[in-house]
C-alpha positions as CSV (number, residue, x, y, z in Angstrom):
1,X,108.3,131.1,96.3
2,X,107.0,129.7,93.2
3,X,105.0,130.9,90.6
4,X,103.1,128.7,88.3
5,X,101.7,131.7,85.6
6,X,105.9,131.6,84.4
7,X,106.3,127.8,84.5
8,X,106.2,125.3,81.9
9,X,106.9,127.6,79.3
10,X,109.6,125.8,77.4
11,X,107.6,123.9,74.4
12,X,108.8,120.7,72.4
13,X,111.1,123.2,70.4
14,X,112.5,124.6,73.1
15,X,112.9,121.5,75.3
16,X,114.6,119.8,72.7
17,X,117.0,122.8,71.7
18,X,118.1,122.6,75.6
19,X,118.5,118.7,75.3
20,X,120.5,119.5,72.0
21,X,122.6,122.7,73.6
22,X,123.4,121.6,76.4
23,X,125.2,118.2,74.9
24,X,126.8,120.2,72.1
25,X,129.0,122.2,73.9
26,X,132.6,123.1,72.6
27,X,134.2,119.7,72.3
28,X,132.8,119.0,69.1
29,X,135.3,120.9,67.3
30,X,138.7,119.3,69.0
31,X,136.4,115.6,68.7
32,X,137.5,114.4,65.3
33,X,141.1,115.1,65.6
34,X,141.3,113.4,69.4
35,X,139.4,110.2,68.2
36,X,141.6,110.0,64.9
37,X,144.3,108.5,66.4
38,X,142.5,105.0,66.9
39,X,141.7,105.1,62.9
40,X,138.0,105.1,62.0
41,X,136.7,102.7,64.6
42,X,135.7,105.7,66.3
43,X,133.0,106.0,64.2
44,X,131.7,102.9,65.4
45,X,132.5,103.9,69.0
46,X,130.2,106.6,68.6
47,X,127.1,104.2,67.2
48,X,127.5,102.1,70.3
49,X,127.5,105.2,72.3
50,X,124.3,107.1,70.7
51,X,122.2,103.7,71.8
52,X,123.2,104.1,75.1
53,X,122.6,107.7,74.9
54,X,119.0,106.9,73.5
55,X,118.2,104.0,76.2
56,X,119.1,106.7,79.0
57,X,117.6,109.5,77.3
58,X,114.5,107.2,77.1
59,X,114.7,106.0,80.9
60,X,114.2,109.4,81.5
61,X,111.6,109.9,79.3
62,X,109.2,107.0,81.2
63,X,110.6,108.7,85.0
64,X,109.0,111.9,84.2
65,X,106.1,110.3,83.4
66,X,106.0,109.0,87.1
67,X,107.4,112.6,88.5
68,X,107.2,115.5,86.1
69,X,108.8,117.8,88.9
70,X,112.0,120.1,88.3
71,X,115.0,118.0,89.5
72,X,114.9,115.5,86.9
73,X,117.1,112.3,88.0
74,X,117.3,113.7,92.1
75,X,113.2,113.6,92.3
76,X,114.0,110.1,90.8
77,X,116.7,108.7,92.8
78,X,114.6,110.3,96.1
79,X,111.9,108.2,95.6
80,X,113.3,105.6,95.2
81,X,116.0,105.7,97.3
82,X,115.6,108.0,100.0
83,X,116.9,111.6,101.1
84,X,120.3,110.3,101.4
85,X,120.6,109.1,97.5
86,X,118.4,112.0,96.7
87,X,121.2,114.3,98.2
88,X,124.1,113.0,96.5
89,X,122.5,113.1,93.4
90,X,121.8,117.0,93.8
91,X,125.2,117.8,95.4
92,X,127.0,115.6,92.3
93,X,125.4,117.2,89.8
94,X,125.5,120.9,91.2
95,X,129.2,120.3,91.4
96,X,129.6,118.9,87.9
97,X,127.7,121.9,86.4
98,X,129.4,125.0,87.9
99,X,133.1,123.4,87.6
100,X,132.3,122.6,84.0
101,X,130.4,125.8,83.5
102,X,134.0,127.6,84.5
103,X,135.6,125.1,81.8
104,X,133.4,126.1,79.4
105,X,134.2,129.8,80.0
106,X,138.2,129.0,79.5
107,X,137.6,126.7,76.3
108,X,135.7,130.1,74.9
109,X,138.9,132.5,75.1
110,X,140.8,130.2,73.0
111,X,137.8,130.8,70.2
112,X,137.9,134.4,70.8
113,X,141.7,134.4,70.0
114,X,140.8,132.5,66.9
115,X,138.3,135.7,65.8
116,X,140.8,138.8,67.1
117,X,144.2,138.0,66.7
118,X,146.6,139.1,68.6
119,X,148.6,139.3,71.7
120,X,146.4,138.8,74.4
121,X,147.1,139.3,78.4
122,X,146.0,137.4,81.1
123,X,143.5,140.1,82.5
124,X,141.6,140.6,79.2
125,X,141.2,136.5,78.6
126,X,139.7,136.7,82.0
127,X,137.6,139.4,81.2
128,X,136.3,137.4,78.4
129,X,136.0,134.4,80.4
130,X,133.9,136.2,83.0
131,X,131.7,137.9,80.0
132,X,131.3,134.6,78.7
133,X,129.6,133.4,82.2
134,X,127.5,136.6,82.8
135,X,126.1,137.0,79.2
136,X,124.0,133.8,79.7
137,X,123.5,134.4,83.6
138,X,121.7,137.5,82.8
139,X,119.4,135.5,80.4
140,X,118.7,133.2,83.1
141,X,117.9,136.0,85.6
142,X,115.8,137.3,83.2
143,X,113.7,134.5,83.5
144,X,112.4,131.2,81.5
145,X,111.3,133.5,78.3
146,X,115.0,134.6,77.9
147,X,116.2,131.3,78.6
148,X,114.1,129.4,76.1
149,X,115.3,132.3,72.9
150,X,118.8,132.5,73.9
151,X,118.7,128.2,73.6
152,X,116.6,128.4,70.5
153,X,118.7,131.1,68.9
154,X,121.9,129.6,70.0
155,X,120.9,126.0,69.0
156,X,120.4,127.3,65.5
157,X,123.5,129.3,65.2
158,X,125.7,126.7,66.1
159,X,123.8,123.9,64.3
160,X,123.5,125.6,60.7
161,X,127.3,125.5,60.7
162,X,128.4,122.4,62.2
163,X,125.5,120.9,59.8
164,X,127.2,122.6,56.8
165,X,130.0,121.0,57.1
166,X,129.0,117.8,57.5
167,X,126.7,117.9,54.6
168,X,129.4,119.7,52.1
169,X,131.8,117.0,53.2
170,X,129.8,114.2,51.9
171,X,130.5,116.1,48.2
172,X,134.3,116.6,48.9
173,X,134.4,113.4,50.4
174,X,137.5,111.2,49.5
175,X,138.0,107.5,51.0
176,X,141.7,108.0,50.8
177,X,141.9,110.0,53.6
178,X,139.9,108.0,55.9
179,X,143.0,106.2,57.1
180,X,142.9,102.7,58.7
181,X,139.9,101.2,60.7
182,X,142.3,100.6,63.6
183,X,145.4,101.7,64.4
184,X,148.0,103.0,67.5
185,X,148.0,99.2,67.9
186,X,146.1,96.3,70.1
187,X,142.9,94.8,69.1
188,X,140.4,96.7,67.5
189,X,138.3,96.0,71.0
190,X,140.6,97.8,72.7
191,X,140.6,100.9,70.4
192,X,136.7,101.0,70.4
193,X,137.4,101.1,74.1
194,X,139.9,103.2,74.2
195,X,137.7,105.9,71.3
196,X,134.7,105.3,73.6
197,X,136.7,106.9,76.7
198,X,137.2,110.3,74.6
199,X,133.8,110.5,73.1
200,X,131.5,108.8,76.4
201,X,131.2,113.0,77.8
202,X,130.0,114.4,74.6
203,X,126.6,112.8,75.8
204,X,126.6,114.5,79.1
205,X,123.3,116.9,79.0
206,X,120.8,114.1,77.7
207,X,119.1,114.7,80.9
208,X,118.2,118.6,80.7
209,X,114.9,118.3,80.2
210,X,114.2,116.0,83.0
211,X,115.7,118.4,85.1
212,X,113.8,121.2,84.3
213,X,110.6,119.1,83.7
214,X,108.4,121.8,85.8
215,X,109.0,124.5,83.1
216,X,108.2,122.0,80.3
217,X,104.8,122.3,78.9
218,X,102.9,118.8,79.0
219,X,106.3,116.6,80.9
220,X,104.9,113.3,81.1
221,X,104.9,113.6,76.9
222,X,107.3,116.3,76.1
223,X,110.7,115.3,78.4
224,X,110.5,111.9,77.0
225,X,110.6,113.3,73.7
226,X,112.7,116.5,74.0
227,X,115.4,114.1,75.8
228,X,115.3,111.4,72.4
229,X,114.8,114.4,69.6
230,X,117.9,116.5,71.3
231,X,120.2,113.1,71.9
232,X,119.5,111.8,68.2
233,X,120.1,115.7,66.9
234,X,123.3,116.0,68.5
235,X,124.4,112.4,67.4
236,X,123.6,113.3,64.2
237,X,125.7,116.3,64.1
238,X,128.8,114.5,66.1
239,X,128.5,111.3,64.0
240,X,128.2,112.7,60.3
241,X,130.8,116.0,61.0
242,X,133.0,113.7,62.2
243,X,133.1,111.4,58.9
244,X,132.8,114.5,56.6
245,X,135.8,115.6,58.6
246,X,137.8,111.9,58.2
247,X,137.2,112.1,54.7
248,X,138.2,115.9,53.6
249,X,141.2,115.8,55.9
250,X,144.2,113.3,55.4
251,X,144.6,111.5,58.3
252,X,148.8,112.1,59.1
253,X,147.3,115.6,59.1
254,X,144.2,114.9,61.2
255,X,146.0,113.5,63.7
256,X,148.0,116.6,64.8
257,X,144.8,119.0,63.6
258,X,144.0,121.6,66.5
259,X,141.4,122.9,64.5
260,X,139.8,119.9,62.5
261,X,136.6,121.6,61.7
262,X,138.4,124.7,60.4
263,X,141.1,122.4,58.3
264,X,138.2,120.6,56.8
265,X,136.5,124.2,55.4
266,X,140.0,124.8,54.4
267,X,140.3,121.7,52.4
268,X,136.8,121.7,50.9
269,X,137.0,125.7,49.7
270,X,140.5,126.8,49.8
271,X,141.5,129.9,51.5
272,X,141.9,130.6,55.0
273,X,138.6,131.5,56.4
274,X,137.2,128.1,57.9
275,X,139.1,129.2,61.1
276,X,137.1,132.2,61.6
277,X,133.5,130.4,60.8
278,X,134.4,127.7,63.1
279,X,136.1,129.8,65.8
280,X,132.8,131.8,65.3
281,X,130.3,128.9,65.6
282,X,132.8,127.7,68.5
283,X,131.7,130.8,70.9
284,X,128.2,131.1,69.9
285,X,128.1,127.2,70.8
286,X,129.7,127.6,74.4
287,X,127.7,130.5,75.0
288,X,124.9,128.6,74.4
289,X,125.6,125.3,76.3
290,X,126.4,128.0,79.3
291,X,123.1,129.5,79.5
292,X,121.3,125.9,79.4
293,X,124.3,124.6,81.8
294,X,123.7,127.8,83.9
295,X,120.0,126.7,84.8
296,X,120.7,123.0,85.4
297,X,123.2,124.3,87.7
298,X,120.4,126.2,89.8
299,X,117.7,122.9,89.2
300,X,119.4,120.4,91.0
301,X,119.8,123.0,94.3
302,X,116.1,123.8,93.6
303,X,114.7,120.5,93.7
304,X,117.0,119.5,96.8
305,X,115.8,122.5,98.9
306,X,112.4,122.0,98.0
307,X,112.5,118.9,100.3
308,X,115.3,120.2,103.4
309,X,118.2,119.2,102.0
310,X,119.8,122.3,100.5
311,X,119.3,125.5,102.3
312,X,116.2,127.4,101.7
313,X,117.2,130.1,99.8
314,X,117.7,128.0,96.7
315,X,113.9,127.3,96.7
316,X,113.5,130.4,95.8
317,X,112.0,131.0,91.8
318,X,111.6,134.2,90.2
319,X,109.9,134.5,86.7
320,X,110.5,130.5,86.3
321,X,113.9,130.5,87.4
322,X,115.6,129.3,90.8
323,X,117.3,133.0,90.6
324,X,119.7,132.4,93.9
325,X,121.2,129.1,92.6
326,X,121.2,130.8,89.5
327,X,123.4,133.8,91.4
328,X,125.7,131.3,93.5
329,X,126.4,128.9,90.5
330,X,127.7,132.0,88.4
331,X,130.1,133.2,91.5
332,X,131.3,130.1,92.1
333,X,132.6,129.3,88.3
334,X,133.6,132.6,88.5
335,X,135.5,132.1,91.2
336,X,136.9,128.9,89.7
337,X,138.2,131.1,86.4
338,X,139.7,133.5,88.4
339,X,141.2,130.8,90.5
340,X,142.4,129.3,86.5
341,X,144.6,132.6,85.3
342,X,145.8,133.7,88.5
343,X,146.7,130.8,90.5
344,X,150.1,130.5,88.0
345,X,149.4,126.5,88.1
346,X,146.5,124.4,85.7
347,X,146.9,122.0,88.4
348,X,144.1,123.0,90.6
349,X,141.9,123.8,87.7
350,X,142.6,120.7,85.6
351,X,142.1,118.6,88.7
352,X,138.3,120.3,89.4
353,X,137.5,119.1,86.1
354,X,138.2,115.9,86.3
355,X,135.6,115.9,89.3
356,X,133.1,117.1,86.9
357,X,134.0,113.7,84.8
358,X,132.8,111.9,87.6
359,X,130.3,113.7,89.1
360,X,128.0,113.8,86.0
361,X,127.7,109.9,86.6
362,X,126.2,109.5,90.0
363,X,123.3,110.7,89.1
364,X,122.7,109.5,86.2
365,X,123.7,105.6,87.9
366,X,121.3,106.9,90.2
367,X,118.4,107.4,87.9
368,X,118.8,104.8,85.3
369,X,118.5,102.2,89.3
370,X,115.7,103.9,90.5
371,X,113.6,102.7,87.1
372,X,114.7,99.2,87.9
373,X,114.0,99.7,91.3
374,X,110.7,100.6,90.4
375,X,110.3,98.0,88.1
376,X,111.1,95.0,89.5
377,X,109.5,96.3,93.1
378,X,105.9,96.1,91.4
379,X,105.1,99.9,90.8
380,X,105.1,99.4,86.7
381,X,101.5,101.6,86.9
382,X,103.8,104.4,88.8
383,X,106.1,104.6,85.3
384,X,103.2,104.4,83.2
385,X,105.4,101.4,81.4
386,X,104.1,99.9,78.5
387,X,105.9,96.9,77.9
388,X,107.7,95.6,81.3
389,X,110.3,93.6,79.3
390,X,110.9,96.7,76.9
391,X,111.1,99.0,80.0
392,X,113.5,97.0,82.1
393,X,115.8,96.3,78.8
394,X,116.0,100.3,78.3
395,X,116.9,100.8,82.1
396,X,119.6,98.3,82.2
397,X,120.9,99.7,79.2
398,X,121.0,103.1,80.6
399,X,122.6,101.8,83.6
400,X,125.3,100.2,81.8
401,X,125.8,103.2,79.6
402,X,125.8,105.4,82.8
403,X,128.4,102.2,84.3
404,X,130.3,102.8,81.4
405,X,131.2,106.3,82.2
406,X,132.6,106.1,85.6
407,X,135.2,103.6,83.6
408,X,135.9,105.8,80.8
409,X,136.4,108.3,83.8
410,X,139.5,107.2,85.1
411,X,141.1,106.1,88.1
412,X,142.3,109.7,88.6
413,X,138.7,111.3,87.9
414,X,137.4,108.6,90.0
415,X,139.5,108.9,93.1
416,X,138.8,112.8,93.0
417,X,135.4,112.9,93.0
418,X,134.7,110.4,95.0
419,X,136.7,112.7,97.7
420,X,134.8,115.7,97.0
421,X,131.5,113.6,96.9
422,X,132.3,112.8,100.4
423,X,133.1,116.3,101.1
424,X,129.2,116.5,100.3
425,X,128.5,114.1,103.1
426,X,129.6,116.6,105.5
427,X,126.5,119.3,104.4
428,X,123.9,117.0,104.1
429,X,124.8,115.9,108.0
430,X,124.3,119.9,108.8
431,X,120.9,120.4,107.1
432,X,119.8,116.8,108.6
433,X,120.8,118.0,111.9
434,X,118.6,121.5,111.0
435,X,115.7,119.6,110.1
436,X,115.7,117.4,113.4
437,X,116.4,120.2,115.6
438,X,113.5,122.3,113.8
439,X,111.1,119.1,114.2
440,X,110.6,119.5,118.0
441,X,109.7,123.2,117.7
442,X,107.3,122.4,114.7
443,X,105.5,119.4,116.9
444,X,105.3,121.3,120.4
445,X,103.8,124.7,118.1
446,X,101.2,122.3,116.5
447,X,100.4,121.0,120.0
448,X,100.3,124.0,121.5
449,X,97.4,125.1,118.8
450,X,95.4,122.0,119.9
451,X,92.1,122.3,122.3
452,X,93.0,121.1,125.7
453,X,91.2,117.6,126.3
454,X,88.5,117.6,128.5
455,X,89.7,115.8,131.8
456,X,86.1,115.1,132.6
457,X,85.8,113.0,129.4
């Protein structure tokens, strides 16, 4: 059910605030002090990274061009590839967005405690966990209207902040506590490397408004540039609160900093009260990167059972918004949480999330081939190119970027979700043997509504 007087509502603005949102999540305020152990190569870690952000982000950009459906890099990796690399696409990146969204709940109680001090039990960080999914679920079932002002709003909130701080470092800025370019020892290639690892997720979400491409107004000009706008925004914000943080905290302090943003405040104004700004801009950033994270989670499933190969309920819209993948993503990070504070062991929870690690890259590997693939197979007037030279360059650069994040995944991260990518194989056999057994019935009911041939003919 589908209808097209409550899609393509998200504008430019809004586009690009779910690009943005969905990227910055709560990571950004542990980043500085986990990269400041390899000294302030990092910072050049993170310039290498943003290009490869920007060449992926771009790669997308020209593929919605070709297909501006909802499904962003599965509608890509389809075509090109077929239903079965269509299908792990979709199942990969469903996975990776409800077990992250379940993260993201978690990382948000921590923030809360920040705010109300206080002994806190398990059953009311739960609660807050679960209020922390449902807030933005509710947006989402509300429809694309609620989605697009709680992003907006959100994206704003979180930005005025985060862009504070970077700015009103540069005037407390002192080169002293920088630290050294490298350091923790090896070559300065291997720290780069070894930075790049930490940082290579905070890029994870370039492709949101790809994936929701059918509620964009105008795709084939507004993903491309909601995707760049919303990549360069974030690495703006990453890359200059980062080095306003370097240089307002010492580095010996940085180093064992669980709040680096807050310390920074602290440093710059004296006083006490950076904690409770950050810890505040903290929550009002994870709730936003939940509800944009909330209706990827429901795109992926959409897309997929528009063509067979997720059941048929999650085909289902409702004012704009795919409201039963919407419903079953929710449950199952739910789930997940509940699983996270009652289960007495982070083992089972800290291994789901490294599945998400990987997970995010298949189909992003996925994507970034399908524009060679369509490239170098002759059907340049199908991307709407350009440049074939420029085009190819991007897409290999996207593929090595997307390359570079199964390594910075690790072998454990790797080994996991390749096991539970499998698992996938196992559901897309059912709804293959669905559609074949369906197939007959369709034929013989179609032939059964054809006039009989004349035998006298």
């Amino acid at each position: 059910m589908h209808h097209p007087h409550h899609a393509r509502r998200f504008g430019l603005p809004t586009a690009t605030a779910l690009v943005m949102g969905n990227i910055i999540g709560g990571g950004i305020f542990l980043l500085p002090a986990s990269v400041a152990p390899y000294g302030t190569v990092s910072l050049l870690a993170f310039v290498v990274l943003t290009v490869g952000a920007v060449a992926l982000a771009l790669v997308f950009g020209r593929l919605a061009e070709r297909d501006p459906r909802t499904g962003g890099p599965y509608v890509y990796a389809r075509a090109a590839f077929g239903d079965f690399a269509g299908f792990l696409s979709a199942w990969s990146y469903w996975t990776m967005t409800w077990v992250s969204n379940a993260a993201l709940a978690v990382a948000a109680v921590g923030y809360v405690h920040v705010l109300v001090p206080g002994h806190q039990s398990k059953g009311v960080d739960l609660a807050v966990a679960l209020l922390a999914l449902w807030l933005p679920a509710l947006a989402n079932l509300a429809g694309t209207r609620w989605v697009g002002v709680v992003q907006i709003v959100s994206t704003v909130l979180k930005f005025v902040p985060l862009l504070f701080v970077a700015v009103a470092g540069l005037f407390f800025f002192d080169p002293d506590n920088l630290g050294p370019f490298h350091s923790g020892g090896g070559s300065a290639v291997g720290g780069l490397s070894a930075a790049a690892a930490i940082l290579l997720y905070s890029y994870v979400g370039v492709e949101s408004a790809s994936m929701s491409a059918g509620e964009v107004r105008d795709p084939e000009r507004n993903v491309g540039r909601a995707s760049v706008l919303g990549t360069v925004g974030a690495a703006v914000v990453y890359l200059v609160g980062t080095l306003s943080v370097f240089g307002t905290v010492a580095h010996r302090d940085l180093v064992n900093s669980t709040a680096p943003f807050s310390d920074a405040v602290n440093a710059m104004f004296g006083g006490s009260w950076g904690g409770t700004l950050i810890a505040l801009a903290a929550v009002v950033s994870i709730v936003g990167a939940l509800n944009g994270w909330i209706l990827m989670s429901a795109q992926a499933p959409y897309a997929a059972a528009r063509d067979g190969l997720f059941p048929a309920a999650f085909a289902v819209k409702r004012r704009g918004v795919p409201t039963f993948g919407v419903l079953v993503g929710t449950v199952l990070a739910s789930l997940l949480t509940v699983l996270n504070y009652t289960s007495g062991s982070g083992g089972v929870f800290e291994s789901l999330v490294l599945i998400t690690t990987f997970s995010a890259t298949v189909p992003y590997l996925l994507a970034a081939g399908a524009q060679v693939h369509f490239l170098l197979s002759g059907r340049r007037d199908e991307v709407r190119a350009g440049r074939f030279v420029r085009d190819l360059v991007l897409a290999l650069l996207g593929f090595g970027f997307s390359f570079w994040l199964v390594a910075g995944a690790g072998y454990a991260a790797v080994y996991q979700g390749t096991l539970f990518l499998f698992a996938g194989v196992l559901v897309y056999i059912l709804m293959a043997a669905r559609r074949a057994a369906t197939r007959p019935r369709a034929e013989a009911a179609a032939d059964g509504a054809r006039p009989a041939a004349d035998p006298a003919a």
